[in-house]
N, C-alpha and C positions, 0 to 999 in steps of 0.2 A: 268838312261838314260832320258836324256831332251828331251819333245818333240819341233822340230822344225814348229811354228805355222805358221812362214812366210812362208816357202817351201811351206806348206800343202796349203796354199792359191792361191800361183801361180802356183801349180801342178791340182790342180783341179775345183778350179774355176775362172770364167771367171773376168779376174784383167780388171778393165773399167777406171781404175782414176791411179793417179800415188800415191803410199802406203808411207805414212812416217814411217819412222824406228821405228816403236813402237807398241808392241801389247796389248792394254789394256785387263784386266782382270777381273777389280775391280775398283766400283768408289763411291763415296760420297762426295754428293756436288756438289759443284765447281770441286771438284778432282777427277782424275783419275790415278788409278794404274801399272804401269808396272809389264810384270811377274816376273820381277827382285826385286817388290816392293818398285822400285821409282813412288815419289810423282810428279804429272802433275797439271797443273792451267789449267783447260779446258775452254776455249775463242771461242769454234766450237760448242762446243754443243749440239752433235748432229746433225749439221748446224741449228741452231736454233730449234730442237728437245726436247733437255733437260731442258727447262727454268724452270722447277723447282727442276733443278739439278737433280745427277743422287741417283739414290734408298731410293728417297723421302718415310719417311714412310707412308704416307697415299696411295699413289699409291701402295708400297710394299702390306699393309693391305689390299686394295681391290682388288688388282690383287688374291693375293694368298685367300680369300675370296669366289671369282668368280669363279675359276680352279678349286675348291672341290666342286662349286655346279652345274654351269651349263655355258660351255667353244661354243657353237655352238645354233644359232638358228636361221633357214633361216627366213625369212621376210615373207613367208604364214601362219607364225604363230604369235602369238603378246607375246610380251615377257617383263616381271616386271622391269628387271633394263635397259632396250633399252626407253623405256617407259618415263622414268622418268630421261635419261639424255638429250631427243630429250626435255621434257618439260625445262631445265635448261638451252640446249642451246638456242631455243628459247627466255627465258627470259632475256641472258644475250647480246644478240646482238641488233642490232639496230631494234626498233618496226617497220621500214617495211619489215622487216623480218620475215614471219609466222610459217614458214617449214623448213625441211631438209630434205635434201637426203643425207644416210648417206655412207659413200663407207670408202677405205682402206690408201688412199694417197692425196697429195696435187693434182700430175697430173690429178688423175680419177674424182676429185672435178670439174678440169677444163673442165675436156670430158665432164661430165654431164651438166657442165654450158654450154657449145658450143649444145650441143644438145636440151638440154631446149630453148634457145634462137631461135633454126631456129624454135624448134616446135611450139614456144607461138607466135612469130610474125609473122610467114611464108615467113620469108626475110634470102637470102643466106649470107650475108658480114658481117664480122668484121672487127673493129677498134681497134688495142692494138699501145703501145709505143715502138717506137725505144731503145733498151739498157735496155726491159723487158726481164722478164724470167718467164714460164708459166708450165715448167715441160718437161718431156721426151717423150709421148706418141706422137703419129702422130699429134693429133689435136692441143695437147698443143705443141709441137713443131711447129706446123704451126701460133700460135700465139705468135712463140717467134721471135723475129726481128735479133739477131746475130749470123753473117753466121759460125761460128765455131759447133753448134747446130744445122744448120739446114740442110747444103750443102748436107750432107754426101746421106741424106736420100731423097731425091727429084727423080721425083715430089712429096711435099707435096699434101695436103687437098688446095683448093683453095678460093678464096675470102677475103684473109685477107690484109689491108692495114696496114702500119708504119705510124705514124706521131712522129714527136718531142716531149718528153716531155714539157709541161710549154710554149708550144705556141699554143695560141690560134685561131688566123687564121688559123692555118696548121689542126688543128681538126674541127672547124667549115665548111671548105671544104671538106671534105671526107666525113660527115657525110651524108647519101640523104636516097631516100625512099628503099633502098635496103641494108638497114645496119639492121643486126637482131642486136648488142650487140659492145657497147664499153666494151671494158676490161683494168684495167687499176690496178696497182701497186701504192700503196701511198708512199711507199718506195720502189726503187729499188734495192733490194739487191747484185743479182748477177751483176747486173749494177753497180755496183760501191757506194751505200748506196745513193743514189739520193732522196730525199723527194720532191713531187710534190710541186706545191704553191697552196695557197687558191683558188686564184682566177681562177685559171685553173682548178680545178675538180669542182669547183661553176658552171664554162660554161658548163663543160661537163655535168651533172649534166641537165640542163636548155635546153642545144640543145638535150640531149637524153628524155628529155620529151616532146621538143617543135616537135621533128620528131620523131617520136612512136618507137626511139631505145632504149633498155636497158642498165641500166648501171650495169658492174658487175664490182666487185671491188674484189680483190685478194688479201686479207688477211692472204696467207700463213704461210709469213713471220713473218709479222707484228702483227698478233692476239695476243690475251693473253695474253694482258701487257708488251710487249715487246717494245714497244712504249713510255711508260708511262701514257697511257692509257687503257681501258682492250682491244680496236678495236681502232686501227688508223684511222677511222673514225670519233670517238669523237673529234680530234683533228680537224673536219671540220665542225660540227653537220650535216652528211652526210648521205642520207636515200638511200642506194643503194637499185636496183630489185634484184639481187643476191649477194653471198658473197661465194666464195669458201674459205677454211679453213683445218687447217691440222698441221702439225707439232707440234704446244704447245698443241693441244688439247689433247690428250691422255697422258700425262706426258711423256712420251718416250714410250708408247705401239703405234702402226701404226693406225690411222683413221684421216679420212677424212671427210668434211663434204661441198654439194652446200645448202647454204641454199637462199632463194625463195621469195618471194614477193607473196600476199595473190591473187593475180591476175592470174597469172601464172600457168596453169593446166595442167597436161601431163597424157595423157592415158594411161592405166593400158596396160603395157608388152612392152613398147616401151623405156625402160631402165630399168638396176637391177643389183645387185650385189652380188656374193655367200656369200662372207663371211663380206661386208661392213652392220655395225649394228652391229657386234658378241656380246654378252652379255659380253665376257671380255673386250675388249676394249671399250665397252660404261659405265662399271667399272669403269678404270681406268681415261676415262674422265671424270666420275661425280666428282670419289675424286678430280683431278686436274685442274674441276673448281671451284668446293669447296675451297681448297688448295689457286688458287689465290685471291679470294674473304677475305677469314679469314686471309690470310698472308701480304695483302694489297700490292700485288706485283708491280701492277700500281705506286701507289707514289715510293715504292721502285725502280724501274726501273727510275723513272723519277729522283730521288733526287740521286741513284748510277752514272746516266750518266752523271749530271751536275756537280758534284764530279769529275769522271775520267775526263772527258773537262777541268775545271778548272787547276786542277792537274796537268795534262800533259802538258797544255801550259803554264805554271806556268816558265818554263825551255825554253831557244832559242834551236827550233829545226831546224837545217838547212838545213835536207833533206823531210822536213812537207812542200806540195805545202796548203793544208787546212784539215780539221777535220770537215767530217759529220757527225749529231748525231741526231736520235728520240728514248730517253728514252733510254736502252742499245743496242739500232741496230746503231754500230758504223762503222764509215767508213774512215781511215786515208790516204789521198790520198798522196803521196810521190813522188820526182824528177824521178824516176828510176824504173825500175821492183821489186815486193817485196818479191819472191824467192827467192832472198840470206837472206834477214829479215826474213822470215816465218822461213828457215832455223834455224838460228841463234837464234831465242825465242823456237822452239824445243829443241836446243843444252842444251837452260838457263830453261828449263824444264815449256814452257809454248805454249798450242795449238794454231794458230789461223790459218782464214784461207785469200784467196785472193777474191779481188771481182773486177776482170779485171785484166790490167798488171801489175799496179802501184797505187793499195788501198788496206792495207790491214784492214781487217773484221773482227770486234770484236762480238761477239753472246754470251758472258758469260753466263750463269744460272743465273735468275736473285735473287737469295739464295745468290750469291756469297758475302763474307766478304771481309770487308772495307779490312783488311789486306791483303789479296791474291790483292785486286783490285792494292794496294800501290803495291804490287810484281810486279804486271804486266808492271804499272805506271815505277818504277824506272828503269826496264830491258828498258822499248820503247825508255826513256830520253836517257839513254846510249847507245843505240844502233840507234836513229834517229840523236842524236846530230851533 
């Protein structure tokens, strides 16, 4: 007797998103297994979760490592491998970055960054981007600007202004002496894969120092080589006050990380987290920064995305309006809504997801081989042509 897994989902817990017909069981790699033990080309990733694919053995190794010696340890205590990835991540992010505050998810990174912010400057308002995305919690939903995200839940948290991406007058206005914190995405991903310009996070950058506001920069997505860089940062040599972080970090285990500018001081009990810091998941994020460092995934990411770009437009695609790309955070924007294409590359046994009505979102592992990438490459040709 089979057991049925989708029922069991929709009977008992709370279904938030709509389910594609597929219950993974098993993955490696790039690939993910049906229980039927069909082969998938995973392009979601996790939503950019798995970027160094799924059951990497060096995360396997330290995870199961970590769980036979020590799986819990709150933060009144001080603890040997929490220790020694808070120093790693440190080392690998941008040197105006001193600290971290380590939590469980990308959103709780965001809440601690919002709260950091009113505390160190003692100024109520933010500034984030039209057609950003900041996470699910109240606060990071009140710094997300698209009303399908936010309507539901209102009155939000208040203080938060929109401007345009990549215009500069429209942020140099908003900004006054009552702004604790610009926040800002260098990619937009659920926006639709949007890369900022230079010269617009250079102002931002200039007006948040030249008016005592910070700048926190939202590395979600972006971190970890995903970019082609190890921090979409580098791609501007950009010294942000904070940096919230999450998804690549942990290889696919859950943590979160705000990390902090050496200025910036918060008193003891006025934020904390139960299980952010746990000894396994600061495990699993040593090996998977280790992992990107020795596997050189930055170039890898950068030399696989201008690969798939070339490749793909290699062929007249008639329903391709343009093609956004930083390293493997790809963004193909199309004449039409891409819910019948998402469809359609499921059918042809490949994940990906959407990023608004009419882009879809590539997030591969950035592991993924040249051959699967051609798999993917030759199914888009034939199906955008």
């Amino acid at each position: 007797m089979t057991t049925d897994y989708k029922q069991l989902e929709h009977e008992y817990g709370v279904v938030l998103a709509p389910k594609r017909d597929l219950v993974a069981v098993r993955g490696r790699g790039a690939l993910l297994y049906a229980e039927s033990g069909e082969e998938y080309i995973d392009c979601v990733g996790g939503i950019g979760v798995a970027s160094l694919g799924h059951a990497h053995p060096k995360i396997v190794e330290a995870v199961q490592q970590q769980a036979a010696t020590l799986i819990t340890c709150p933060h009144i205590l001080y603890n040997d491998v929490r220790s020694k990835m808070l120093k790693k991540l440190v080392e690998v992010t941008p040197h105006s970055l001193t600290r971290a505050f380590l939590c469980n998810s990308g959103a709780e990174a965001v809440e601690a960054a919002l709260k950091f912010a009113r505390l160190h400057t003692k100024r109520p308002n933010f500034v984030t981007a039209m057609r950003g995305f900041h996470g699910r919690t109240m606060g990071a939903v009140s710094a997300t600007f698209t009303k399908k995200y936010r309507e539901s839940f209102e009155p939000l948290i208040p203080g938060f202004s929109y401007v345009p991406l990549n215009k500069i007058e429209k942020l140099e206005a908003v900004i006054d002496d009552s702004t604790a914190a610009v926040m800002l995405e260098l990619v937009q991903g659920e926006g639709g894969v949007n890369p900022i310009q230079a010269d617009y996070i250079g102002a931002a950058r200039k007006l948040c120092s030249e008016r005592g506001a910070l700048l926190i920069i939202d590395e979600i997505q972006t971190g970890f080589c995903r970019t082609g860089k190890f921090f979409a940062c580098e791609h501007f040599d950009l010294q942000p006050d904070m940096m919230t972080l999450a998804k690549g970090l942990g290889g696919g285990v859950p943590i979160g990380a705000t990390m902090i500018s050496a200025d910036i001081n918060i008193d003891l009990g006025l934020h904390g987290s139960t299980f952010g810091g746990n000894p396994l998941a600061c495990a699993a994020a040593l090996a998977a920064m280790e992992a990107y460092a020795s596997e050189n995934l930055a170039q890898r990411a950068n030399e696989m995305g201008s690969y798939f770009e070339s490749r793909l437009m290699a062929k007249p695609l008639s329903q391709v309006r343009t093609v956004r790309r930083l390293g493997l955070m790809i963004g193909i924007e199309i004449k039409h809504k891409v819910q019948d294409i998402l469809a359609q590359l499921l059918q042809r046994h490949i994940i990906a997801l959407p990023a608004g009505p009419n882009v879809i979102r590539l997030l591969p592992p950035l592991v993924i081989e040249k051959a699967q990438l051609d798999q993917v490459i030759e199914v888009l040709q034939e199906l955008l042509a």
